[in-house]
C-alpha positions in Angstrom: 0.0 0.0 0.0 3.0 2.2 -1.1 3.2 5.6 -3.2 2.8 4.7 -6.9 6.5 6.1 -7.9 9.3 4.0 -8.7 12.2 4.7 -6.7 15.6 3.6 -7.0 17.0 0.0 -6.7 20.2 0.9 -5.5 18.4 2.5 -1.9 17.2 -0.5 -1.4 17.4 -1.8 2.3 19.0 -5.5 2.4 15.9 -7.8 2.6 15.7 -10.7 4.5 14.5 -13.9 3.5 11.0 -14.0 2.9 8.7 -15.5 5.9 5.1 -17.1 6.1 4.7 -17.3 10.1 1.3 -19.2 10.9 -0.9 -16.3 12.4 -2.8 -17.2 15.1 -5.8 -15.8 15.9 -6.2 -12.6 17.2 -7.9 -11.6 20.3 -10.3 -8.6 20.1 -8.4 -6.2 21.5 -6.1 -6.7 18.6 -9.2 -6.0 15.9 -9.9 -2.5 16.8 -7.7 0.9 17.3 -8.2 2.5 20.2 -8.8 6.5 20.2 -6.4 8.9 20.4 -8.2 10.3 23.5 -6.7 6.4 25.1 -3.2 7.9 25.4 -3.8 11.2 26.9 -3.4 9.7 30.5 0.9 9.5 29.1 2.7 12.4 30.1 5.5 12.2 29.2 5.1 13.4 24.9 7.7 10.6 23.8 6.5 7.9 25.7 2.8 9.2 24.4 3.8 9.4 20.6 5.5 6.0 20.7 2.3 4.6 22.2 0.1 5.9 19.7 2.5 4.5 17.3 2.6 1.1 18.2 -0.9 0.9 17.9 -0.8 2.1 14.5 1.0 -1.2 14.3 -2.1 -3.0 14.5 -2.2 -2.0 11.2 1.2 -2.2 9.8 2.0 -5.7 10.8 -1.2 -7.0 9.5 -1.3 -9.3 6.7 -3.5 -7.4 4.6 -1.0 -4.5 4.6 2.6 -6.9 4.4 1.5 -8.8 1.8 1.9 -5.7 -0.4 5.2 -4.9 1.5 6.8 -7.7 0.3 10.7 -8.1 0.7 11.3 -10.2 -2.2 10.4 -9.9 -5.9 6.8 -11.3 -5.5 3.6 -9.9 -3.9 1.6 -12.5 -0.8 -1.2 -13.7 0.0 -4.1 -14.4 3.0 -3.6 -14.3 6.2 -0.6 -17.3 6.3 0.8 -14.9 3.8 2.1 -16.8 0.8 3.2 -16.4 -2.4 1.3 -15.0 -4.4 -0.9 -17.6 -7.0 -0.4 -17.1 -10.2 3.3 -16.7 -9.8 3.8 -13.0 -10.8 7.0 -10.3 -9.8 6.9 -6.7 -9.1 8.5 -5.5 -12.1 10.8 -2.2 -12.6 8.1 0.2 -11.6 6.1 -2.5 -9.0 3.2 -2.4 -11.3 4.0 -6.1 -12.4 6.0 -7.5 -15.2 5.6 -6.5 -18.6 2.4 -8.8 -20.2 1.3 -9.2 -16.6 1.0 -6.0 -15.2 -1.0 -6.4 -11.7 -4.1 -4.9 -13.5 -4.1 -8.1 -15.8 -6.5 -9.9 -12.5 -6.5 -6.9 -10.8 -9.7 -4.3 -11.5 -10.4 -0.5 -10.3 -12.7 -2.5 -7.7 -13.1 -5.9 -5.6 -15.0 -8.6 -8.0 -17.2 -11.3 -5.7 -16.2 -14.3 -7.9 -18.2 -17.6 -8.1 -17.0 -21.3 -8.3 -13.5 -20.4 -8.2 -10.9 -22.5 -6.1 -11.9 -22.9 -2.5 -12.1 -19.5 -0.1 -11.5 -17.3 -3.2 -14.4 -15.1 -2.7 -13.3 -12.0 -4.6 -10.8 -10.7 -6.5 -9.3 -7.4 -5.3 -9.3 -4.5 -6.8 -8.2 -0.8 -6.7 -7.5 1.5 -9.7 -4.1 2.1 -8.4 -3.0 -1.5 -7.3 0.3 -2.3 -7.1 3.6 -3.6 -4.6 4.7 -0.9 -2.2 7.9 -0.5 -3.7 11.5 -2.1 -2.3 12.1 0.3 0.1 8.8 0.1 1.7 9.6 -3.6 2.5 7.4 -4.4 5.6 7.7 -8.1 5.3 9.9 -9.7 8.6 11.0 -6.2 9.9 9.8 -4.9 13.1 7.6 -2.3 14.3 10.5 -0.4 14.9 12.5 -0.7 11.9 9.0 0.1 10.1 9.0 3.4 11.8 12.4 4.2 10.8 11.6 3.4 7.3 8.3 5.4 7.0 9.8 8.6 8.0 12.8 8.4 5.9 12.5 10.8 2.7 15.4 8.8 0.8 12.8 5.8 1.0 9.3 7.0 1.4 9.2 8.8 -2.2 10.2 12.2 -0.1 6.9 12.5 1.7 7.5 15.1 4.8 5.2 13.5 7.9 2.2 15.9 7.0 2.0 14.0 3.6 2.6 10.3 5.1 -0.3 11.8 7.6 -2.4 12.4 4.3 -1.4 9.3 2.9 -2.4 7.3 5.7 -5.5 9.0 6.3 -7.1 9.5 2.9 -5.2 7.2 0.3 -7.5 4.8 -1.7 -5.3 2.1 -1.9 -4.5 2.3 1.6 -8.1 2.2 2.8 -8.2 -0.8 0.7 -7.5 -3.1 4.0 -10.5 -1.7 5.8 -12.8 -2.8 2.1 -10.5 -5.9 0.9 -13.6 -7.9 -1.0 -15.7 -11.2 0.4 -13.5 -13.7 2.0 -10.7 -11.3 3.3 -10.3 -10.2 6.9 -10.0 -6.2 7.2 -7.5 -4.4 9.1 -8.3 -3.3 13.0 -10.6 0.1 13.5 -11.3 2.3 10.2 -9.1 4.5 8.3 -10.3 7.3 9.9 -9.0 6.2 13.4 -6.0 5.4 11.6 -5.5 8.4 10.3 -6.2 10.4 13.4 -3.5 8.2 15.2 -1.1 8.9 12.7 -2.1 12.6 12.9 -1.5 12.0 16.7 1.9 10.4 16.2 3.2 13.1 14.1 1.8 15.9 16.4 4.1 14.5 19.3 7.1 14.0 17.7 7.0 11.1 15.6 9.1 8.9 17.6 10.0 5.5 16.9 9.7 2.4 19.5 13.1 1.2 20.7 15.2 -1.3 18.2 
């Protein structure tokens, strides 16, 4: 769910080997976001910003976002998040290969589909769907390192944090993982909490959780 530019390959952190870790269920503490109003009890303004950010994570680390922050060449899939089926790459500009650019399969919206292989529901579908590019790779990095990554300009397509703010809060493609299409699990809380955390983050500092 990255910025539709290409950047360049050579900024690209070292990616680790691609996982699939088993996700186990979630409690329900985990499928919502709590308010912003939640962390006014912090005093202390770093200890308040890295709170609010962490539960951003909810987000972040969820499959429906990593599997489009992929740290190898090809995008995942479901919740056990793997590989994506029919085999496909990223492609210079993460659009897809040429002949099988991601909008081959991949609409301007989610497509129920009917007698297809077992626990396809839909297709999804976006008008700007792509990979989050190299440097946005999500996939076996930490919340921490995440937040490293998302405020550096040299590998967030330049965004200053009242952009990523707008990016989180409004993007289509983003809001994709609160409206992924029959069969799919959505991301914790609505895009609006999201972005008002994000807004929160931002407004305290932006700081990043310890290693």
């Amino acid at each position: 769910m990255g910025p539709a530019v290409a950047f360049g390959q050579e900024r690209a952190p070292a990616a680790p080997e691609p996982s699939t870790p088993a996700i186990a269920p979630q409690p329900d503490a985990n499928r919502t976001l709590k308010p912003v109003s939640a962390f006014d009890g912090i005093a202390d303004e770093t200890e308040r910003s890295i709170a609010i950010f962490q539960e951003t994570g909810k987000v972040l680390l969820h499959p429906r976002c990593v599997n489009c922050h992929p740290a190898g060449n090809s995008p995942l899939q479901g919740m056990d998040m793997r590989k994506h089926q029919p085999p496909v790459v990223r492609g210079d500009s993460n659009f897809g290969a040429p002949g099988m650019v991601c909008n081959t399969c991949h609409g301007p919206e989610n497509v129920a589909v009917v007698a297809q292989a077992e626990g396809v529901g839909s297709i999804p579908g976006n008008p700007n769907w792509h990979v989050a590019p190299i440097e946005m790779a999500w996939e076996s990095r930490s919340l921490a390192e995440i937040c490293v990554q998302i405020k550096d300009q040299d590998r967030n397509g330049g965004k200053t944090l009242a952009e990523l703010v707008e990016h989180m809060a409004s993007d289509d493609l983003v809001g994709w993982g609160w409206n992924p299409g029959q069969g799919r699990d959505k991301v914790p809380g609505t895009q609006e909490q999201f972005g008002a955390l994000y807004e929160a983050w931002a407004a305290t500092g932006a700081h990043c959780p310890a290693g």
